[in-house]
N, C-alpha and C positions, 0 to 999 in steps of 0.2 A: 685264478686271480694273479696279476700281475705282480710285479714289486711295487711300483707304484701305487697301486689300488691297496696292496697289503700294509703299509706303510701310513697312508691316510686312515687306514681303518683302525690301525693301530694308535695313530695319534688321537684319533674324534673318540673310542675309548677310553683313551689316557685322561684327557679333557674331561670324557663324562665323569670320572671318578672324581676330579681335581674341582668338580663342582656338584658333584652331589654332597661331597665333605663337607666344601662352603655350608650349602642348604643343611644338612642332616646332623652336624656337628661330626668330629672323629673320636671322641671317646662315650663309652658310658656313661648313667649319670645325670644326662640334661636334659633328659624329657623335663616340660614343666607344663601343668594345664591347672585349673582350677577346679578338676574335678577329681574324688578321692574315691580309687576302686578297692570298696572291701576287699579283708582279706588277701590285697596285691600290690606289691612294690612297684612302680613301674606304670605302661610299656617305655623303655629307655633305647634310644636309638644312638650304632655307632657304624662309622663303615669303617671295615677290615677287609683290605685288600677290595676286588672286585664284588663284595658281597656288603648287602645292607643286612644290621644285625640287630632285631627286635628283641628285649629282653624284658625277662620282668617276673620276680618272687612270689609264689602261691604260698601263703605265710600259713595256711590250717591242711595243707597237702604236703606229707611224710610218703618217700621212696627210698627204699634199700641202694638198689642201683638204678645207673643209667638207662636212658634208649636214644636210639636215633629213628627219626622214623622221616620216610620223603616224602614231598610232595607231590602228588601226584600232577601229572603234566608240566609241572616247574622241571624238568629234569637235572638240572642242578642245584636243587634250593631242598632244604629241608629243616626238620625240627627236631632238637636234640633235647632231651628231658635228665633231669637230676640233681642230684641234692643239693642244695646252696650250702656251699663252706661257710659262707657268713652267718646263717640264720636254721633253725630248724625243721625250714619252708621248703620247696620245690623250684630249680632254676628252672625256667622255660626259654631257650634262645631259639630263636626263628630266622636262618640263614638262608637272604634270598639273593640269588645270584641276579648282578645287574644285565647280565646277558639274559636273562631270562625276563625282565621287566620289559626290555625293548625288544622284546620277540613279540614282533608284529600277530603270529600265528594266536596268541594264546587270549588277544582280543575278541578271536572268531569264538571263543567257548559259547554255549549259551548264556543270557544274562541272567542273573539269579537277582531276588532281593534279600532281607536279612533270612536266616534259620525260623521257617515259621510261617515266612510267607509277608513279612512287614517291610516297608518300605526302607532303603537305608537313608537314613538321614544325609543333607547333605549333596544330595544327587537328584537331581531334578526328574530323571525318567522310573529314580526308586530302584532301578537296580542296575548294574554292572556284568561282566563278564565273569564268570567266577567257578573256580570246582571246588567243591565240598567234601567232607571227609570224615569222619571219626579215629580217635586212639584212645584208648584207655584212660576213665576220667575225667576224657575233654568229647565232649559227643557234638558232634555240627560243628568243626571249624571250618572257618568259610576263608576263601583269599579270591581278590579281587580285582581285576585289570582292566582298567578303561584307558580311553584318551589323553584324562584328564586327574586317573586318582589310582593309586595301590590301596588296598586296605586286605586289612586282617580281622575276621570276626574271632574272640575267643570264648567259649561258653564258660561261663560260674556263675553262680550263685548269687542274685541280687533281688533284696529284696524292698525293691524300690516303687512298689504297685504296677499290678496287671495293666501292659500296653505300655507303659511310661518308656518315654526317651529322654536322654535328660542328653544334650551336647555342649562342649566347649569347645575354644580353640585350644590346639596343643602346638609348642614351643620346644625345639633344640635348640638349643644354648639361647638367644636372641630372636632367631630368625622362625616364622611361624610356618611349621612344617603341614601342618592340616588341621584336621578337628578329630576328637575322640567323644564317643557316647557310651554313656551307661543305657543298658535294652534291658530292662523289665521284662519279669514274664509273661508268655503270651497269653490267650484262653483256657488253654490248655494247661497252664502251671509250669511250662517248659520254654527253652530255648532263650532264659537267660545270658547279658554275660555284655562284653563290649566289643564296639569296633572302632579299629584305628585306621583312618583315610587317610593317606599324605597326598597330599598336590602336586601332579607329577607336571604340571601345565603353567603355572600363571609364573611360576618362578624358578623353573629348574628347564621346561623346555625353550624356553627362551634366549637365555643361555647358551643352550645346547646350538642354538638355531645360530646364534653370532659366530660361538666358537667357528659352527661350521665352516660359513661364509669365508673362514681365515684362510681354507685348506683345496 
């Protein structure tokens, strides 16, 4: 790569971040949706440096110490667990590297729908590109990358009737980053829990698409 090529690439990066911030708010804090996840503070969205950072308190889940654990095929994103200094709950922060969002590559995954086999709300084909995974506690977290949406499936405990989906829209600071679902359990009594979709399309690549044009 040239200096010139390295230079624009550098810039239309710089840009993605200077607008993902817009979209995604820069501190903790500002999630706001009208739907209330038992047992969980949260999910609250901040960007920190080149990484989007998912968070949010498991208020009846107690851990001695921490873990880090990665994500598979994100090669620079992972999920870091431990005890919230504020509360007597569990931190959960989910660091996904923005070079890993626009990695073209991680579209080709196969498409999955929610843990279960249910459609994910919100997505017209039902499912998304996605790898899946378990850690200790959290069984079937699911992440997800399409065209048009990032999501994170998180499993816990809800007891809001077999099947049921319940969706809203969810808000950083002002600006409406996507929609969040509460997912009932399935048939089978399993694979609770929610997922958080942000719109990576109607409002941020758009954006991305002007900045371009500049360079």
């Amino acid at each position: 790569m040239n200096l010139v090529n390295a230079k624009r690439t550098r810039n239309l990066l710089m840009s993605s971040l200077i607008l993902l911030a817009a979209v995604f708010g820069t501190s903790c804090g500002d999630g706001k949706t009208s739907l209330e996840i038992p047992g969980v503070t949260g999910p609250n969205l901040a960007l920190q440096q080149d990484n989007l950072l998912i968070s949010m308190v498991f208020d009846n889940i107690q851990l001695d110490g921490g873990l880090r654990y990665n994500i598979p095929q994100y090669n620079n994103s992972y999920i870091a667990i431990e005890p919230d200094l504020q509360s007597a709950g569990t931190l959960m922060s989910i660091s996904v590297s923005l070079d890993d969002v626009f990695n073209g590559d991680l579209q080709l995954l196969p498409p999955q729908s929610l843990p279960g086999g249910r459609n994910l709300p919100g997505v017209s084909s039902g499912r998304l590109p996605a790898v899946a995974f378990s850690i200790p506690k959290w069984k079937n977290m699911s992440f997800y990358l399409g065209p048009k949406f990032f999501g994170v499936f998180v499993p816990v405990k809800l007891d809001i009737g077999q099947d049921n989906i319940v969706t809203a829209r969810y808000y950083s600071g002002s600006a409406r980053a996507g929609n969040i679902s509460l997912v009932g359990p399935d048939a089978n009594g399993e694979n609770s829990g929610f997922v958080l979709l942000l719109d990576l399309n109607s409002t941020v690549k758009r954006r991305l698409k002007r900045v371009a044009n500049k360079y």
